[in-house]
MDTraj code that builds the backbone (N, CA, C; nanometers):
import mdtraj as md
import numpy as np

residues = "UNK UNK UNK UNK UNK UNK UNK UNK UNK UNK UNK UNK UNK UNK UNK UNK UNK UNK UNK UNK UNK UNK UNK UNK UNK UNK UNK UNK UNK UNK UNK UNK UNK UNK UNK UNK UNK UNK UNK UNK UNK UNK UNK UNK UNK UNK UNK UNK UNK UNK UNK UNK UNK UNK UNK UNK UNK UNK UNK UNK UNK UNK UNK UNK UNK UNK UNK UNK UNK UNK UNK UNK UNK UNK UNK UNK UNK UNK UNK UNK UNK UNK UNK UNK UNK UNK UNK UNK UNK UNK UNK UNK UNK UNK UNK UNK UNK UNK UNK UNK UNK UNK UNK UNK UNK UNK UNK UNK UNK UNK UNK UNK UNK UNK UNK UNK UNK UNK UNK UNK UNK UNK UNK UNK UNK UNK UNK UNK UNK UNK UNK UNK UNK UNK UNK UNK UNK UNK UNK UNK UNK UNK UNK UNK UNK UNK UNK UNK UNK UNK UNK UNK UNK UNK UNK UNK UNK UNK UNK UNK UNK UNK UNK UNK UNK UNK UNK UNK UNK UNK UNK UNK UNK UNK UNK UNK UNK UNK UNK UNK UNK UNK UNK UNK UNK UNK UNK UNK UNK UNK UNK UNK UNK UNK UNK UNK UNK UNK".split()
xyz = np.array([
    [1.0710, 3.4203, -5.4084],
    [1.0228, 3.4419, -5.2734],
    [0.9322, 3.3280, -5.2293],
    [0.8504, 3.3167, -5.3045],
    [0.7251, 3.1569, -5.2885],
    [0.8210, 3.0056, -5.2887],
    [0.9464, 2.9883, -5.3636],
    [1.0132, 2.8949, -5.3172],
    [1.0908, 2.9286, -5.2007],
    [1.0975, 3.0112, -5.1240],
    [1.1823, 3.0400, -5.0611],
    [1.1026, 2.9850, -4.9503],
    [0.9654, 3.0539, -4.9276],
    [0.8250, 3.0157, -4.8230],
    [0.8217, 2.8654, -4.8041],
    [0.8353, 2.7974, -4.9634],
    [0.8085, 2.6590, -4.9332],
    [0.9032, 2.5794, -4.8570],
    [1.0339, 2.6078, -4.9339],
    [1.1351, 2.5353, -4.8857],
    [1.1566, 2.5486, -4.6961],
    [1.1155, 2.6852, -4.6528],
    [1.0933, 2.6960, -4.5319],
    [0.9913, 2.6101, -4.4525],
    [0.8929, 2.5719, -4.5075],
    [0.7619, 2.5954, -4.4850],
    [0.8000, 2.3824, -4.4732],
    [0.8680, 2.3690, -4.5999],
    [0.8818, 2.1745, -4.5985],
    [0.9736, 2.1738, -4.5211],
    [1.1129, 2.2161, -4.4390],
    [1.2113, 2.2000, -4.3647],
    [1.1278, 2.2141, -4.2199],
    [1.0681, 2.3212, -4.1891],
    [1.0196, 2.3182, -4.0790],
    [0.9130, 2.2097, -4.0272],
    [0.8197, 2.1431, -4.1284],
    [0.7437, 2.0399, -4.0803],
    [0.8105, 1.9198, -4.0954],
    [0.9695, 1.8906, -4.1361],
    [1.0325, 1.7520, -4.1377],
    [1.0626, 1.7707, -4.0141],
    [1.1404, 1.8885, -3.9634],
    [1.1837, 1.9306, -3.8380],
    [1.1109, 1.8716, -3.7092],
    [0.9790, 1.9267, -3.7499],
    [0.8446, 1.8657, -3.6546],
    [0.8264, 1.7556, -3.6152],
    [0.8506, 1.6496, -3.7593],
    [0.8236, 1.5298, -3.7784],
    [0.9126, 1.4610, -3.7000],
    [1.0277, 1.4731, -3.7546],
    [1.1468, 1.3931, -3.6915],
    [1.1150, 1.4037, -3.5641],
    [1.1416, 1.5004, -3.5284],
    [1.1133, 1.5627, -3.3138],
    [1.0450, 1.4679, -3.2557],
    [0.9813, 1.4576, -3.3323],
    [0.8451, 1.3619, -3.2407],
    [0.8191, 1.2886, -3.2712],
    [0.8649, 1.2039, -3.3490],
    [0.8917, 1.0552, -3.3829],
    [0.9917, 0.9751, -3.3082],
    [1.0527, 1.0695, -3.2069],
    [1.0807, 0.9590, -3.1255],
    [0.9961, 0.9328, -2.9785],
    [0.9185, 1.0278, -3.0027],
    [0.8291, 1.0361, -2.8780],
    [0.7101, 0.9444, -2.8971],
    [0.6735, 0.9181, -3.0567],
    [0.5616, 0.8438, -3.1159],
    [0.6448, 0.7558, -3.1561],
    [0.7251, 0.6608, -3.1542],
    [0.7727, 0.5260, -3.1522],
    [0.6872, 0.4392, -3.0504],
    [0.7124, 0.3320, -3.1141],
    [0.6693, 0.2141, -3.0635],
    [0.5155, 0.2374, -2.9685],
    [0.3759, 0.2630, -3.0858],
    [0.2711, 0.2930, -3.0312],
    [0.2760, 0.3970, -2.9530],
    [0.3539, 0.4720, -2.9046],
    [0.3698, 0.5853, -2.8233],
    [0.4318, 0.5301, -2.6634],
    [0.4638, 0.4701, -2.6837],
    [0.5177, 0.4408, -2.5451],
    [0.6423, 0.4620, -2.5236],
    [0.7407, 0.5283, -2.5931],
    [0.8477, 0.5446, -2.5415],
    [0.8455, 0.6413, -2.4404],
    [0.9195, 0.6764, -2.3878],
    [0.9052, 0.7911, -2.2636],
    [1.0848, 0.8558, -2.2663],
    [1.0876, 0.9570, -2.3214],
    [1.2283, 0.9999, -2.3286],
    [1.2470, 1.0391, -2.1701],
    [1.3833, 0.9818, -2.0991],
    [1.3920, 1.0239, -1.9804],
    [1.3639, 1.0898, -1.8801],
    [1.4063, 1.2158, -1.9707],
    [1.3643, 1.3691, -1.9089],
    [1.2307, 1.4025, -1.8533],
    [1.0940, 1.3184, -1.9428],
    [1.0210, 1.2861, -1.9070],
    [0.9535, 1.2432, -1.8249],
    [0.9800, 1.1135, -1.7969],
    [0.9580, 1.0403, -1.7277],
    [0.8726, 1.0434, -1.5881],
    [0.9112, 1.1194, -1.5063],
    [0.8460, 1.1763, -1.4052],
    [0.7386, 1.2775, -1.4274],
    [0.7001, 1.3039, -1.5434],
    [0.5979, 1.3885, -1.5479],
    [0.4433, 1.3702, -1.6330],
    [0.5485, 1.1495, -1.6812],
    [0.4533, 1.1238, -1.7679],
    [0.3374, 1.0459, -1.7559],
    [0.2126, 1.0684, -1.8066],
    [0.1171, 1.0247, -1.7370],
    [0.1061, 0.8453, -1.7231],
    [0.0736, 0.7977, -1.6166],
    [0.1229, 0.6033, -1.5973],
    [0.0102, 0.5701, -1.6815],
    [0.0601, 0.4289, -1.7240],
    [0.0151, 0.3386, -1.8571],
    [-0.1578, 0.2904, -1.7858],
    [-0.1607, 0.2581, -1.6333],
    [-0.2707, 0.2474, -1.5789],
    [-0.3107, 0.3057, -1.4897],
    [-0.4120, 0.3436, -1.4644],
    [-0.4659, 0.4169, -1.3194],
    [-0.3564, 0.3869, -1.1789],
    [-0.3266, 0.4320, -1.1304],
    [-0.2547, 0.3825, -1.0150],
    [-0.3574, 0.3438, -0.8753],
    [-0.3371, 0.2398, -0.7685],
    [-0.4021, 0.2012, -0.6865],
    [-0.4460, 0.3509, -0.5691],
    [-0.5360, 0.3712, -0.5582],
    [-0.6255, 0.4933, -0.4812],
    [-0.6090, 0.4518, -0.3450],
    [-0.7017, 0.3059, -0.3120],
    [-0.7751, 0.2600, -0.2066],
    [-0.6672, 0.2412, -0.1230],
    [-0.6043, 0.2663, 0.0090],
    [-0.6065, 0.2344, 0.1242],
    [-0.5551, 0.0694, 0.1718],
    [-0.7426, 0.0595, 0.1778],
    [-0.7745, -0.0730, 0.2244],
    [-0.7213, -0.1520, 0.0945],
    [-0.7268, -0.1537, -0.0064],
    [-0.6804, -0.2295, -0.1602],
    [-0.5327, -0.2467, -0.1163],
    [-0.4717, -0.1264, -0.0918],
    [-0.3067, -0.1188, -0.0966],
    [-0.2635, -0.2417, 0.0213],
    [-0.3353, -0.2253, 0.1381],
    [-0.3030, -0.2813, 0.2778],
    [-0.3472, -0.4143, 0.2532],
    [-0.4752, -0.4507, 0.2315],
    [-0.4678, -0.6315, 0.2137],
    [-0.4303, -0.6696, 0.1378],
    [-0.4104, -0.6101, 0.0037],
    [-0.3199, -0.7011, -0.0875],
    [-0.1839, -0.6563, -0.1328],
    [-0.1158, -0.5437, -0.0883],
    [-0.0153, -0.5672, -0.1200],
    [0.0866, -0.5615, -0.0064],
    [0.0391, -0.6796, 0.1357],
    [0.1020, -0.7207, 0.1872],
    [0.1864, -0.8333, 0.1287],
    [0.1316, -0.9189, 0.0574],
    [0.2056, -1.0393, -0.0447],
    [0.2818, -1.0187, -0.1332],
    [0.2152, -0.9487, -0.2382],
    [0.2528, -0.8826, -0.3666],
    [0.1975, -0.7733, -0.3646],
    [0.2607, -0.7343, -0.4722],
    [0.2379, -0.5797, -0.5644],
    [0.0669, -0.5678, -0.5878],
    [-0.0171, -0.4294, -0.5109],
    [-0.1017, -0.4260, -0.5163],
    [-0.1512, -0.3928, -0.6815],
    [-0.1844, -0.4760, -0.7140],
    [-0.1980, -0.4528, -0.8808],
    [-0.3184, -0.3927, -0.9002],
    [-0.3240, -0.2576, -1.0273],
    [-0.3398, -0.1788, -1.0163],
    [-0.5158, -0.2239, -1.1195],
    [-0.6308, -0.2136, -1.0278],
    [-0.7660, -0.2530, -1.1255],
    [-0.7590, -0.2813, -1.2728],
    [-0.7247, -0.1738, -1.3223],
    [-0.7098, -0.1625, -1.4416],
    [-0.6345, -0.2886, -1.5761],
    [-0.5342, -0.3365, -1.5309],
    [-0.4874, -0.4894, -1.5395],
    [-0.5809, -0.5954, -1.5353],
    [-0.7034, -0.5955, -1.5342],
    [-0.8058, -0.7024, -1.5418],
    [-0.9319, -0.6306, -1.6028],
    [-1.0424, -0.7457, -1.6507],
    [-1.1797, -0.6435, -1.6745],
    [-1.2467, -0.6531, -1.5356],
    [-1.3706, -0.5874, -1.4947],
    [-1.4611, -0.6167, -1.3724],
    [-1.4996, -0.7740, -1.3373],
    [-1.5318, -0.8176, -1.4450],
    [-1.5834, -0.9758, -1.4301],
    [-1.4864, -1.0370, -1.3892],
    [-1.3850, -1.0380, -1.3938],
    [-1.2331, -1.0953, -1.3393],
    [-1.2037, -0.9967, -1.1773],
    [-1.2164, -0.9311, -1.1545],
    [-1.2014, -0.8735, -1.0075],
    [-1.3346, -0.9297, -0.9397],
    [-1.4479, -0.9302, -1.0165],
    [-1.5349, -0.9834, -0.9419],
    [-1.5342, -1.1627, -0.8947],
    [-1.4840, -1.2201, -0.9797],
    [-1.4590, -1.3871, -0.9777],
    [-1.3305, -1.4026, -0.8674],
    [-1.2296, -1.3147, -0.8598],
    [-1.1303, -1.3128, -0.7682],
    [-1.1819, -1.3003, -0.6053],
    [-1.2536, -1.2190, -0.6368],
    [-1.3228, -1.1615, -0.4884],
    [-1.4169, -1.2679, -0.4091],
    [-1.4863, -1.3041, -0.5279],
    [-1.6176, -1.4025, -0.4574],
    [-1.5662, -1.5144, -0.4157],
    [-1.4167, -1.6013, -0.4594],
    [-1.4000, -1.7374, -0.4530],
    [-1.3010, -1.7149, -0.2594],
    [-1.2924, -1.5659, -0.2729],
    [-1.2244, -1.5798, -0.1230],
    [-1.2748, -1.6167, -0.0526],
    [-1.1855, -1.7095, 0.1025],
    [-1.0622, -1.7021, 0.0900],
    [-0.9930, -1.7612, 0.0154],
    [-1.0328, -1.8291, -0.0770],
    [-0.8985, -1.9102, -0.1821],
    [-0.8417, -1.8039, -0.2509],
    [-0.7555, -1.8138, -0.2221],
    [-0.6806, -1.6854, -0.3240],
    [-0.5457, -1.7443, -0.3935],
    [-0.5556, -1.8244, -0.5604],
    [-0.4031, -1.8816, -0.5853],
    [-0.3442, -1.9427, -0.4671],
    [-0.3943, -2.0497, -0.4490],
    [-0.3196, -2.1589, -0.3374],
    [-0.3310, -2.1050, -0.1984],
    [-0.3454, -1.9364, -0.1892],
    [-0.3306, -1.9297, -0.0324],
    [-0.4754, -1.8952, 0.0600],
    [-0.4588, -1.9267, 0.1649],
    [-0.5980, -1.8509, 0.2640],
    [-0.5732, -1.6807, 0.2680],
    [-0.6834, -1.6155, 0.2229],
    [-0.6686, -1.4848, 0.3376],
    [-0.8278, -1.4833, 0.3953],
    [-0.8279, -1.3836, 0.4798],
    [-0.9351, -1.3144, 0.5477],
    [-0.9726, -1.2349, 0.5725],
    [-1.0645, -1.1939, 0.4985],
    [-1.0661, -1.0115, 0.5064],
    [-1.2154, -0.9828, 0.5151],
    [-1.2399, -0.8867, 0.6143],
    [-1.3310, -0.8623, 0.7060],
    [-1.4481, -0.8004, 0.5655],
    [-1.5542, -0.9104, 0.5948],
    [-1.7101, -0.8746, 0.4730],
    [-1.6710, -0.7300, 0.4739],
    [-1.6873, -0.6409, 0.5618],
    [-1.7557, -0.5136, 0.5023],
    [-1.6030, -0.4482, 0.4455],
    [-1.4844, -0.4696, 0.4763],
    [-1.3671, -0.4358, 0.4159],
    [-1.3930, -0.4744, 0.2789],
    [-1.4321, -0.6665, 0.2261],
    [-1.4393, -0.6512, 0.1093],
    [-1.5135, -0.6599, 0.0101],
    [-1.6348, -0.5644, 0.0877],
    [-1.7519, -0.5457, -0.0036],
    [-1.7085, -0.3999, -0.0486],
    [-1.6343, -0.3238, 0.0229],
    [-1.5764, -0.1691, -0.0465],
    [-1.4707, -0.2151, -0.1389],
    [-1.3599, -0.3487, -0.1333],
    [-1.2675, -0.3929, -0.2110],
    [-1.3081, -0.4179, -0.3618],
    [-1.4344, -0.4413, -0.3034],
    [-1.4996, -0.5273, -0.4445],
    [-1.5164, -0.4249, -0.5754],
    [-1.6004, -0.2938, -0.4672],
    [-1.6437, -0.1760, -0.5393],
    [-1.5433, -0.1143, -0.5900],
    [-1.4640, -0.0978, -0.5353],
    [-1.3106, -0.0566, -0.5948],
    [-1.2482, -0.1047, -0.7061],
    [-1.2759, -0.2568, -0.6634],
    [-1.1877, -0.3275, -0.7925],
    [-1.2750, -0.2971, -0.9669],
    [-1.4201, -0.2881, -0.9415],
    [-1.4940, -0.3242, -1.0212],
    [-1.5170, -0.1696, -1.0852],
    [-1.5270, -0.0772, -1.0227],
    [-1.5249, 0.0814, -1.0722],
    [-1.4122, 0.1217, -1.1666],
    [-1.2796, 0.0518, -1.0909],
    [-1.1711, 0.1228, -1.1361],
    [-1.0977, 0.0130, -1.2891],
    [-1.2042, -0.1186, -1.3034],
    [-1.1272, -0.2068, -1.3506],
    [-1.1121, -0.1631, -1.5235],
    [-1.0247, -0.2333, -1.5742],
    [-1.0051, -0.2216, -1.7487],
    [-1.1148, -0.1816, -1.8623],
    [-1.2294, -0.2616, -1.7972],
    [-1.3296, -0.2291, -1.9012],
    [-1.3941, -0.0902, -1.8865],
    [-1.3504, -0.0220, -1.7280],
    [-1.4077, 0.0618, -1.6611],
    [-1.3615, 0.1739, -1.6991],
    [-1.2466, 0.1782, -1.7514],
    [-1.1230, 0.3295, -1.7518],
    [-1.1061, 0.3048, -1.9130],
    [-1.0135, 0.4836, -1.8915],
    [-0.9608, 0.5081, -2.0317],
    [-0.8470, 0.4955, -2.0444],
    [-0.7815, 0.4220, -1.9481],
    [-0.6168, 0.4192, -1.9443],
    [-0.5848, 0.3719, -2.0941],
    [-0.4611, 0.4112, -2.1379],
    [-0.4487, 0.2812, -2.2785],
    [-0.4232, 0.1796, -2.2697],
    [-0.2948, 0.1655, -2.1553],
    [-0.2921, 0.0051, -2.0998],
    [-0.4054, -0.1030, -2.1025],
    [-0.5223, -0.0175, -2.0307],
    [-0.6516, -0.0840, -2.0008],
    [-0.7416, -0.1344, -2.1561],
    [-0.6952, -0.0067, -2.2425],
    [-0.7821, -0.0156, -2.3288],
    [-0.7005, -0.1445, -2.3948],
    [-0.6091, -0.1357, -2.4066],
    [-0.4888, -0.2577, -2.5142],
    [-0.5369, -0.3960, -2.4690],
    [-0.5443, -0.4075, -2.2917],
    [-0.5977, -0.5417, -2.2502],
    [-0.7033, -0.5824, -2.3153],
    [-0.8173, -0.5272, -2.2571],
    [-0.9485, -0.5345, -2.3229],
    [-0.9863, -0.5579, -2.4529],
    [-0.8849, -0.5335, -2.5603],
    [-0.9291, -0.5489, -2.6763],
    [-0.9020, -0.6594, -2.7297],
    [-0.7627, -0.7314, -2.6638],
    [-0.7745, -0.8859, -2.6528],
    [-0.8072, -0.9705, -2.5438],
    [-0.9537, -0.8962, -2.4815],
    [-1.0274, -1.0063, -2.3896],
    [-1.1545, -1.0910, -2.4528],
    [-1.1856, -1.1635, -2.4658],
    [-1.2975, -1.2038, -2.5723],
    [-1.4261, -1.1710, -2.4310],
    [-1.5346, -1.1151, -2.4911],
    [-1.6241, -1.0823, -2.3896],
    [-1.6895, -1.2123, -2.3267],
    [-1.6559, -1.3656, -2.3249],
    [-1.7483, -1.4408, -2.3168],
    [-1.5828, -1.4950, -2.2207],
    [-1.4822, -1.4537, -2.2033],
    [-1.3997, -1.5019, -2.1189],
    [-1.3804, -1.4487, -1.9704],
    [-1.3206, -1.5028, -1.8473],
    [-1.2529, -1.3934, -1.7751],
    [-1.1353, -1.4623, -1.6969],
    [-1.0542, -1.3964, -1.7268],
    [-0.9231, -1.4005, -1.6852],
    [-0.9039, -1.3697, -1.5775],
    [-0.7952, -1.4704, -1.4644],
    [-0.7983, -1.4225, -1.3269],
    [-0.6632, -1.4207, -1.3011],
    [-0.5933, -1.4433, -1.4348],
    [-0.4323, -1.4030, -1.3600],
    [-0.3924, -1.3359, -1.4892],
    [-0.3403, -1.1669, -1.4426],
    [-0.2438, -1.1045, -1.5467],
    [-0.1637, -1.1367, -1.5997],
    [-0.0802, -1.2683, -1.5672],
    [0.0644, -1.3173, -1.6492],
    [-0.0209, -1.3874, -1.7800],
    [-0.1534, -1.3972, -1.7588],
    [-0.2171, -1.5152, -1.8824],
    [-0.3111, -1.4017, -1.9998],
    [-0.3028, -1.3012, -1.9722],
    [-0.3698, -1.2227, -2.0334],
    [-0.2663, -1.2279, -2.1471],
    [-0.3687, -1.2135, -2.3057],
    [-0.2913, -1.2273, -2.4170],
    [-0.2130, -1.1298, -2.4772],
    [-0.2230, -0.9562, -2.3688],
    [-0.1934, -0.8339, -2.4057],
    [-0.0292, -0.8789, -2.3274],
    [-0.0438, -0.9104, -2.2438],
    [0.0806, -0.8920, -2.1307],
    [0.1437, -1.0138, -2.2173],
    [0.1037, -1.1323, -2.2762],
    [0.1889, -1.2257, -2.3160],
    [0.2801, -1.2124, -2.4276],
    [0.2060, -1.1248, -2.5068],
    [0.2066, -1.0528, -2.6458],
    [0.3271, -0.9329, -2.6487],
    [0.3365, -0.8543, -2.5462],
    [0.3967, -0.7896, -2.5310],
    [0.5380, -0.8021, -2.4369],
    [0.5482, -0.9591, -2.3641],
    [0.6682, -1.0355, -2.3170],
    [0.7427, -1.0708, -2.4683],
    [0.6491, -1.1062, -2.5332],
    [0.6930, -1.2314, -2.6848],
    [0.7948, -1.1044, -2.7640],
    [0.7230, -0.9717, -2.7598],
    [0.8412, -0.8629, -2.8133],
    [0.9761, -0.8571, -2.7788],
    [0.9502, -0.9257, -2.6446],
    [1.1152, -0.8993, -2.5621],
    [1.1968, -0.9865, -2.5879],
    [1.1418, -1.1125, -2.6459],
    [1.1982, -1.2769, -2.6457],
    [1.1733, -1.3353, -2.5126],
    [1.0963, -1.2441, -2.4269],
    [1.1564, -1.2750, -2.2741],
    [0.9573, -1.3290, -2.1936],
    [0.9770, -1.4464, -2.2103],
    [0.8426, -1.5384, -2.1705],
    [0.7558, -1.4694, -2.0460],
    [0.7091, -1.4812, -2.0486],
    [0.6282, -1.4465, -1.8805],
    [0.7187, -1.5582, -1.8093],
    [0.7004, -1.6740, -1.8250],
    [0.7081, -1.7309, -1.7641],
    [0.8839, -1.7381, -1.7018],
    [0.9770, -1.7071, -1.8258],
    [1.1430, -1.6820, -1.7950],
    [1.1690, -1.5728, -1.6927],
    [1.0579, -1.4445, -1.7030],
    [1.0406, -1.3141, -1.6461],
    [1.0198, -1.3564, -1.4772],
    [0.9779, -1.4327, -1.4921],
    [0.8989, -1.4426, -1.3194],
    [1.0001, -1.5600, -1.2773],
    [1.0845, -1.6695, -1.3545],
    [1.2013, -1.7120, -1.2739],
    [1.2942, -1.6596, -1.2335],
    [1.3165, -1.5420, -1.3095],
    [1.4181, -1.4350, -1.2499],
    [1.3899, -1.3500, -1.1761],
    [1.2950, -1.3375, -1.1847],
    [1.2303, -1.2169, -1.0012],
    [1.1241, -1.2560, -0.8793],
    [1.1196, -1.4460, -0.9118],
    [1.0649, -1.5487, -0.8166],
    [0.9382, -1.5154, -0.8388],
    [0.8876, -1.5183, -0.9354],
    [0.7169, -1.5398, -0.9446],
    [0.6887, -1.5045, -1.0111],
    [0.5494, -1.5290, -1.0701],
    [0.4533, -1.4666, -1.1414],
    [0.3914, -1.3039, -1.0744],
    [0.4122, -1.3396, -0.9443],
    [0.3396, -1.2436, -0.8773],
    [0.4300, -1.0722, -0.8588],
    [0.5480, -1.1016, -0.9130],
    [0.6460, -1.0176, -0.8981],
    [0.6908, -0.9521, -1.0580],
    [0.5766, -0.8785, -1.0817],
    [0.5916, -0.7140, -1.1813],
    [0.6998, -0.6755, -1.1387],
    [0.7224, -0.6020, -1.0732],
    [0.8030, -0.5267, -1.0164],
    [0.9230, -0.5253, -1.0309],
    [0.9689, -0.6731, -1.0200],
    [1.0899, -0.7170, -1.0102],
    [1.1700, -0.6931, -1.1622],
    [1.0656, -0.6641, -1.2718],
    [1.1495, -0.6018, -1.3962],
    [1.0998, -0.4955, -1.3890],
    [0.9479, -0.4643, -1.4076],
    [0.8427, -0.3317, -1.4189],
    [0.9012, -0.2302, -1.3204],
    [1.0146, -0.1819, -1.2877],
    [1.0246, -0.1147, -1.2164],
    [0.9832, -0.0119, -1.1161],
    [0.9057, 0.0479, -1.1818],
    [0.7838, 0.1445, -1.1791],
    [0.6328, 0.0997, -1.1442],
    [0.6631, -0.0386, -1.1657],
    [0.4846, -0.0708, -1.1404],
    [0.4072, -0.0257, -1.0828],
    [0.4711, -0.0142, -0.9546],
    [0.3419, 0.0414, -0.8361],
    [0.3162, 0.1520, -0.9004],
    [0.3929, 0.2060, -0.9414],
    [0.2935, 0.3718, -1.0198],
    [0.2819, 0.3490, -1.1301],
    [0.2039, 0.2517, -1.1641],
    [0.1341, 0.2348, -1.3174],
    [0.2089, 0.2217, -1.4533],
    [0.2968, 0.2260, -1.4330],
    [0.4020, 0.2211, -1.5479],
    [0.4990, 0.0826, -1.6044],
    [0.4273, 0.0577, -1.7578],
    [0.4632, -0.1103, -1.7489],
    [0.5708, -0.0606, -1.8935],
    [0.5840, 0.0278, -1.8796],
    [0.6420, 0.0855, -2.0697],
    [0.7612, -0.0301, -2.0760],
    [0.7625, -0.0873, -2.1829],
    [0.9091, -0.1441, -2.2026],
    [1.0280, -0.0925, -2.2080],
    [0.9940, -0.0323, -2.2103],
    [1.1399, 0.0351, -2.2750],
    [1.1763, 0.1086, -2.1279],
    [1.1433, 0.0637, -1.9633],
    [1.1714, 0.0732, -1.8732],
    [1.2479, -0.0111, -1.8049],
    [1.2105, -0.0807, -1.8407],
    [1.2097, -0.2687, -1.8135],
    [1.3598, -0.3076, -1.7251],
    [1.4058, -0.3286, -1.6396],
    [1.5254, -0.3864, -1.5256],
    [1.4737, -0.5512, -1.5452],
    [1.5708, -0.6294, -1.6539],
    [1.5841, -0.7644, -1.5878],
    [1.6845, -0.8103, -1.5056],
    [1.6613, -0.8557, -1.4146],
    [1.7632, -0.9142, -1.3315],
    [1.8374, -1.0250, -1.3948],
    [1.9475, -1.0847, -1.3667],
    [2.0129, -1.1677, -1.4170],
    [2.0244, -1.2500, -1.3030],
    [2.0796, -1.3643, -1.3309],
    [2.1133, -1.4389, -1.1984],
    [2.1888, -1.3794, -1.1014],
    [2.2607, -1.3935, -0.9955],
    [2.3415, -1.3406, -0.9104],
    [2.4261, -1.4415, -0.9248],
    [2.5415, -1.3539, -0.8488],
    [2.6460, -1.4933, -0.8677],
    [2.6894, -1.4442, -0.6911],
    [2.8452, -1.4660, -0.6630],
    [2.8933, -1.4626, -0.5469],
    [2.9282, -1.3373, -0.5362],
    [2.9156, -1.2126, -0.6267],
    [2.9342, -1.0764, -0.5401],
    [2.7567, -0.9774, -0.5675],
    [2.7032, -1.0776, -0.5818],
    [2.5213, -1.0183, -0.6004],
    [2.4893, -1.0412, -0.7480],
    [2.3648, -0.9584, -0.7190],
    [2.2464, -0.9907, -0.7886],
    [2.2991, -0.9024, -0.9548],
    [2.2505, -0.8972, -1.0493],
    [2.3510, -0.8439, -1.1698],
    [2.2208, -0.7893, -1.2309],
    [2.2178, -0.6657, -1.3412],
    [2.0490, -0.6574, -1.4117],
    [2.1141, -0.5798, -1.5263],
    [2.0160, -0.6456, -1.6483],
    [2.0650, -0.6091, -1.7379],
    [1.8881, -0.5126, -1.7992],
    [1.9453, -0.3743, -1.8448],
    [1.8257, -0.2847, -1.9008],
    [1.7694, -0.3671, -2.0417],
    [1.6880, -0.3860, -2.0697],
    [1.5838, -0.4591, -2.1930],
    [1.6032, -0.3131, -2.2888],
    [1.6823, -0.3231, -2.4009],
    [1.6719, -0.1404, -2.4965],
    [1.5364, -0.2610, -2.6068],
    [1.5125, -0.0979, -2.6278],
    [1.4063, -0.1024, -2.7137],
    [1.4405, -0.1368, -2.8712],
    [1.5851, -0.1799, -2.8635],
    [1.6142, -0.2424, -2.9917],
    [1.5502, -0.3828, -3.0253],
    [1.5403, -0.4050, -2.8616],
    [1.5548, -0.5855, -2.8947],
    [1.3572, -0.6369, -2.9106],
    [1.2879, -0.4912, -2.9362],
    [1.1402, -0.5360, -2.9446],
    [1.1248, -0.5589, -3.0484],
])
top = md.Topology()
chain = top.add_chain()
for i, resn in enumerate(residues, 1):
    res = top.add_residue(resn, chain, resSeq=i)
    for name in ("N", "CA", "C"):
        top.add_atom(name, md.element.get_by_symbol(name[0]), res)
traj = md.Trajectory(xyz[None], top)
């Protein structure tokens, strides 16, 4: 009867194990489909309004959390230079921008995304562009697929999106990932990134 308990007792916790070992793959980031829509995003998603409207008239309003404070704050103060371009945005608009960026930023939250950045930020650095951060580079180098190869195929650095599918709602999981391929003469072609090739 007591082997009978055990043998129950070891089948049912392999049972367990297995189950959810595919859910705990790869640091936990896989996201089984079914999922997906219910699963909580890798970073805070953008709140503000005013955040969404001045900056992600250009690009993808990127989401605080993707930088530490000292880096949203160095972005903010050097405006209007912003990466080669002018903007203009009204003092008291981005003295609430600022507060926003700096409340909600990486060092600020418990996202894990946030936390993963941060732990390869050296505190005596600050980084003002996400494609150079050593978390996001680190985690291209899994794919074979460069930052820099990533953003010729979806025209920029500034364009997450264009594989991150999901970005705007916080979600950078790989194992999401749409690369585009070149286009040829009947369109644009995209090939899914599987989580074999990390």
């Amino acid at each position: 009867m007591l082997n009978t308990a055990i043998r129950a007792f070891a089948l049912s916790l392999a049972v367990l194990i297995l189950s959810s070992s595919s859910t705990l793959a790869d640091d936990g980031g896989w996201i089984p489909r079914e999922q997906r829509d219910t699963a909580a995003p890798d970073v805070a998603i953008v709140t503000n309004p005013e955040y969404r409207t001045a900056c992600g008239e250009c690009h993808l309003a990127y989401q605080p959390g993707l930088l530490p404070a000292r880096s949203w704050q160095q972005i903010t103060e050097h405006l209007p230079w912003h990466f080669g371009n002018s903007l203009n945005i009204e003092p008291e608009i981005l003295e609430r921008l600022k507060r926003y960026l700096e409340l909600a930023a990486a060092d600020r939250n418990g996202y894990l995304r946030s936390i993963k950045i941060m732990i390869d930020v050296p505190e005596d650095t600050t980084p003002l562009r996400i494609s150079e951060l050593t978390h996001v580079r680190v985690e291209h180098a899994k794919s074979e697929i460069s930052v820099e190869k990533a953003a010729e195929r979806v025209g920029g650095l500034h364009r997450c999106e264009g594989c991150h599918t999901r970005a705007e709602s916080g979600f950078y999981n790989e194992h999401e990932v749409v690369m585009p391929l070149l286009g040829d003469a009947t369109g644009p072609k995209s090939e899914i990134i599987e989580s074999g090739s990390h």
